[in-house]
N, C-alpha and C positions, 0 to 999 in steps of 0.2 A: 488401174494402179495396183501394183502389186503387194498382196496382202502382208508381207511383212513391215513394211513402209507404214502402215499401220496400226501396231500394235502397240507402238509403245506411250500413244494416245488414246488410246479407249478406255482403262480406266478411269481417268475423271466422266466421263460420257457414262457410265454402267452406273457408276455409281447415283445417278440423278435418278437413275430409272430405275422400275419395276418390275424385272425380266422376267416374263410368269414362268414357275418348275416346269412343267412342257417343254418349254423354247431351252433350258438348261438340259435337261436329260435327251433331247434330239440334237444338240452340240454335241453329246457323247457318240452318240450314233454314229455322226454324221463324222467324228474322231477315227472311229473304227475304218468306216469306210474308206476313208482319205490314205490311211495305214494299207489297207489293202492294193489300193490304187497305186501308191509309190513304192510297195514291195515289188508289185506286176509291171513297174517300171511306165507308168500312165504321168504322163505330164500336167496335162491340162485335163482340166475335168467341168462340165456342164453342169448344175442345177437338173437338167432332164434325167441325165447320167448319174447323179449321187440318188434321186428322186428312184428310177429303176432298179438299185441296190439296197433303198433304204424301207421304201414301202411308203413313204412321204409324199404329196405332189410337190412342185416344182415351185410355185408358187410360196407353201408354207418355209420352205427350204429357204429361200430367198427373204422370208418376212424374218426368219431365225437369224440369220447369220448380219441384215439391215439392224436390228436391235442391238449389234456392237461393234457397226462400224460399216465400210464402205470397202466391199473384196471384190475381187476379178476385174477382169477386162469384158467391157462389151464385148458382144460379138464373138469371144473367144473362150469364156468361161475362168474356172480358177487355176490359178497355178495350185497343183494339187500339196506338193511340200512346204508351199508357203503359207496356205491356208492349213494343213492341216499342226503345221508350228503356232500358227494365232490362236488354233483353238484350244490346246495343250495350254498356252499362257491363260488362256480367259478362265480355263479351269482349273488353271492352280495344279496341273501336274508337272508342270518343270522341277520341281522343285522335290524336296522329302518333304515327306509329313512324318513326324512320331506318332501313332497309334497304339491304346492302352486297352488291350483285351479284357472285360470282367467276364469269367467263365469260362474255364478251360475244359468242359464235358467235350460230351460226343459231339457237338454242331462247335463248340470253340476250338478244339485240337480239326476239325475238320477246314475252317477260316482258317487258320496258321498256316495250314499245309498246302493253301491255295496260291500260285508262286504269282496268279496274275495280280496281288496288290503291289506287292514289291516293284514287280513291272510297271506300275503308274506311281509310284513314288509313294506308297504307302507300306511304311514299315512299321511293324509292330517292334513298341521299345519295352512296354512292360504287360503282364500278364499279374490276375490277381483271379482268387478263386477262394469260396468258404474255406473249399477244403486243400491248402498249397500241399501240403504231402503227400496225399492221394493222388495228384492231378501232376504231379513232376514230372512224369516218367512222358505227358503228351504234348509237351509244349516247344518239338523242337529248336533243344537245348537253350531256350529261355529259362529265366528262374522266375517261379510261380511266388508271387507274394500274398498275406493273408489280406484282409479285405480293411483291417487296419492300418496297413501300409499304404491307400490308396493317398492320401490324401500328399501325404507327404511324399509320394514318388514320381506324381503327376505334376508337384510344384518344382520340385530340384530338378526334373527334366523338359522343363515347361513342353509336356504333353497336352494339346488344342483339340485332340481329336479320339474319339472312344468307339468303341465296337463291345455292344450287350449284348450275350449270348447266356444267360441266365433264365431259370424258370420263372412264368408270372408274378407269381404272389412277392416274389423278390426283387422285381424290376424297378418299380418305382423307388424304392430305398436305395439303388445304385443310381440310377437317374439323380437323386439330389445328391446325394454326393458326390458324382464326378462335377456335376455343376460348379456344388463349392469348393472343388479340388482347382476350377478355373479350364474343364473342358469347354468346349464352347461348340464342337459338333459332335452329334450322337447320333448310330447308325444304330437301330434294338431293333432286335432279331427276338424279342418275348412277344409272346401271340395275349398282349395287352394294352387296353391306351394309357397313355402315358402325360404326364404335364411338365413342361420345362417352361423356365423364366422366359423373357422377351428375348432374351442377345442371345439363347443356347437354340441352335437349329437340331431339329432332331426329324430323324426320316426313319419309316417304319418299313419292316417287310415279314410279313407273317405268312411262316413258308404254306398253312395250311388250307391259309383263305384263297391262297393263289392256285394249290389244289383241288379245293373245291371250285374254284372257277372252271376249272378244267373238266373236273367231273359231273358240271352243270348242262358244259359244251356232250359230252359223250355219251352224258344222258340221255340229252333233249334228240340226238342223232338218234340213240336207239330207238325212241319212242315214232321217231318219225319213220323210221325205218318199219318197225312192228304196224303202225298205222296204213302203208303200201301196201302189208300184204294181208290185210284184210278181204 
């Protein structure tokens, strides 16, 4: 059956369930991939075929896409535009989202400038920073608010969604406050842990620790290399 046909029932279905982050962040994946497929003009597309692009087996690919719903045709695989419109709905990029910048430095004026959120429906509506005079001149042509302005600018534009790009020691004090400004997803980008209510989703990404993973990897090659030629 083909996957559009179903999409406009899988909502109540997701919502019952527990869909682990894994199986959500490889829909993105597996977004992309789809994107590429129907640019190169590819119709129909395999589980073995997305799996060879993705870096995924075939099998996990298939248990992902079962967890919200019933896609492709035997035998024949998925119509690749039709799946890759279901997974756009299931992720909530159809649609805009308002996004409210705190911290407009060097890594926040860097996010602004990145054209690929706008591209998935992610607009930045307001920008707030300690310091709004200082930071004016990087926000292209947003207007930087001071940090007392959050609350009340986040509610008159009912902004749902935030991006912290601030230093640690001040992370957590913006984290409650967007909460009670009524955010309710928070992406921090501060290299600290963080506590938010039950209903506020918060996802971390600490650019350092991810370099260090890296240079765990580059290490352990070197040594292994230096150990051959012993």
């Amino acid at each position: 059956m083909p996957a559009r046909r179903r999409s406009t029932s899988l909502r109540a279905d997701i919502a019952r369930q527990r869909i682990p982050k894994a199986a959500v962040y490889r829909l993105s994946v597996y977004g992309r991939i789809l994107q590429e497929l129907d640019e190169e003009g590819v119709r129909v597309a395999s589980s073995a075929g997305l799996a060879d692009r993705s870096g995924f087996n075939p099998a996990q690919i298939r248990k992902d896409l079962a967890y919200f719903g019933e896609f492709g045709i035997r035998g024949v695989g998925y119509m690749v535009r039709e799946l890759r419109q279901v997974l756009r709905d299931i992720l909530g990029v159809t649609q805009k989202w308002k996004v409210a910048l705190v911290g407009a430095g060097n890594l926040g004026s860097a996010l602004m400038a990145y054209q690929g959120f706008q591209a998935h429906g992610f607009c930045f509506e307001a920008v707030f920073d300690k310091y709004p005079r200082d930071r004016a001149k990087r926000t292209q042509n947003l207007k930087v608010y001071g940090m007392g302005a959050l609350r009340r600018i986040i509610r008159s534009r009912g902004i749902r969604m935030a991006v912290v790009a601030v230093p640690a020691k001040g992370a957590q004090v913006v984290v409650d406050q967007l909460a009670e400004a009524g955010v309710t997803a928070i992406l921090n980008f501060a290299p600290t842990p963080l506590s938010v209510p039950p209903h506020v989703k918060l996802r971390n990404v600490d650019l350092s620790l991810e370099l260090e993973g890296l240079s765990y990897y580059l290490s352990w090659e070197k040594r292994r290399r230096g150990q051959r030629g012993r």
